[in-house]
C-alpha positions in Angstrom: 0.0 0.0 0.0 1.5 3.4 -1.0 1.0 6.2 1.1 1.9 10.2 0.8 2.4 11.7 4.4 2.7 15.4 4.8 4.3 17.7 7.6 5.1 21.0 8.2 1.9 22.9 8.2 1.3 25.4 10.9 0.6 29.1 11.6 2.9 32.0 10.6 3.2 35.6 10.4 3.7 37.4 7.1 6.7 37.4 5.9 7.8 34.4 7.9 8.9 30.6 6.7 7.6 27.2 6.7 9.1 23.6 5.2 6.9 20.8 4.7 7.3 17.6 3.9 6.0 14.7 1.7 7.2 11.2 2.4 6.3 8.4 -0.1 6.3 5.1 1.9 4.8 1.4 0.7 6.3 -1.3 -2.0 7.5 1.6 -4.8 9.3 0.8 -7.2 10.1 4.2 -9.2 9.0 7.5 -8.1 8.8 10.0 -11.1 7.3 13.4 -10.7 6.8 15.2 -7.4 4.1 18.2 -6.4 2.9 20.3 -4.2 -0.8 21.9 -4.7 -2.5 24.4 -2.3 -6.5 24.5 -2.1 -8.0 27.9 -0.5 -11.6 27.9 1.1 -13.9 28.4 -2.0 -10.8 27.9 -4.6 -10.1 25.0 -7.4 -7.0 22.9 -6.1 -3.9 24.8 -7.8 -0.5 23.4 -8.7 2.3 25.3 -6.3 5.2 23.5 -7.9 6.6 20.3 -9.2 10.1 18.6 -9.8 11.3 15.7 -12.4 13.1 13.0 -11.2 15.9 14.4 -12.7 15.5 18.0 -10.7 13.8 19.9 -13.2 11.6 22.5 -11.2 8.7 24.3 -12.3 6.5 27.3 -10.1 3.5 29.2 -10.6 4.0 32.4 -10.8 2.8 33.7 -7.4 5.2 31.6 -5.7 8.2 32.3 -7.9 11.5 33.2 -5.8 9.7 32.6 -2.9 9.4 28.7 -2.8 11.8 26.2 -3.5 10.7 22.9 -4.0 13.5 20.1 -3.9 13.8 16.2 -3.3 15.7 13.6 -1.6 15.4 10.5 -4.1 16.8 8.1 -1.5 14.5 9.0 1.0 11.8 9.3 -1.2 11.0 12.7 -0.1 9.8 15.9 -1.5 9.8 19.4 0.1 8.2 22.7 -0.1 10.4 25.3 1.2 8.2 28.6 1.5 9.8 31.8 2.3 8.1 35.5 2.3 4.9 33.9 3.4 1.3 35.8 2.5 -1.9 35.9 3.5 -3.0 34.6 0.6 -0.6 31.4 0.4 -3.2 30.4 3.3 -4.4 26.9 1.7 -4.1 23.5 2.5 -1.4 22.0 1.1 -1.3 18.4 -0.7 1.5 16.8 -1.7 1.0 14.5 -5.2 3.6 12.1 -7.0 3.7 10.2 -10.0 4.9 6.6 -9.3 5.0 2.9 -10.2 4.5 0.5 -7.0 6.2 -2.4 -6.9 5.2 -5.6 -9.5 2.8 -3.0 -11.1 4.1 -2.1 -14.9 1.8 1.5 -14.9 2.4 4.9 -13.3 -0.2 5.7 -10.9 -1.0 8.8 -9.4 -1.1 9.3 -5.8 -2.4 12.1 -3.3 -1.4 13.0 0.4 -3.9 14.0 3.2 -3.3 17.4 3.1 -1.8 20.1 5.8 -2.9 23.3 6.6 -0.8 26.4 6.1 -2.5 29.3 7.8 -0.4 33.1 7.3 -2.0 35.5 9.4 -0.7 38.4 12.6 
């Protein structure tokens, strides 16, 4: 059974910094892409950022130069560093990842719980 697990969430003044966490556990065989999404009361689910298996990054705009997304392959671990934190980067926070399990030849998609991320004074 594959599982996404997500930590980090928490409250935080503007302007200050979080980290969270997304740890891929189970029988996985290859893990290819990795990403984070937010979802805002009353919002569509929106992708923050995502990263290759090979490091390639990619950001939506309104988190450009302040988040850094990166991954430790042997750990099977992806994080969200967020810096410069807003009001409006208030969401919950899901963690996703494209992987094959174990004696299973497709990709399959795969979604964490969620954490909260709440900026506010």
């Amino acid at each position: 059974q594959v599982q996404l697990v997500e930590s980090g969430g928490g409250l935080v003044q503007p302007g200050g910094s979080l980290r969270l966490s997304c740890a891929a556990s189970g029988s996985i065989s290859v893990i290819y892409a990795m990403s984070w999404y937010r979802q805002a009361p009353g919002k569509q689910r929106e992708l923050v950022a995502d990263i290759s298996n090979n490091g390639r990054t990619n950001y939506a705009d309104s988190v450009k130069g302040r988040f850094t997304i990166s991954r430790d392959n042997a750990k099977n671990t992806v994080y969200l560093q967020m810096n410069s934190l807003k009001p409006e980067d208030t969401a919950v926070y899901y963690c996703n990842a494209d992987l094959r399990p174990l004696l299973i030849s497709t990709m399959r998609n795969y979604w964490g719980q969620g954490t909260q991320v709440t900026v506010s004074s």
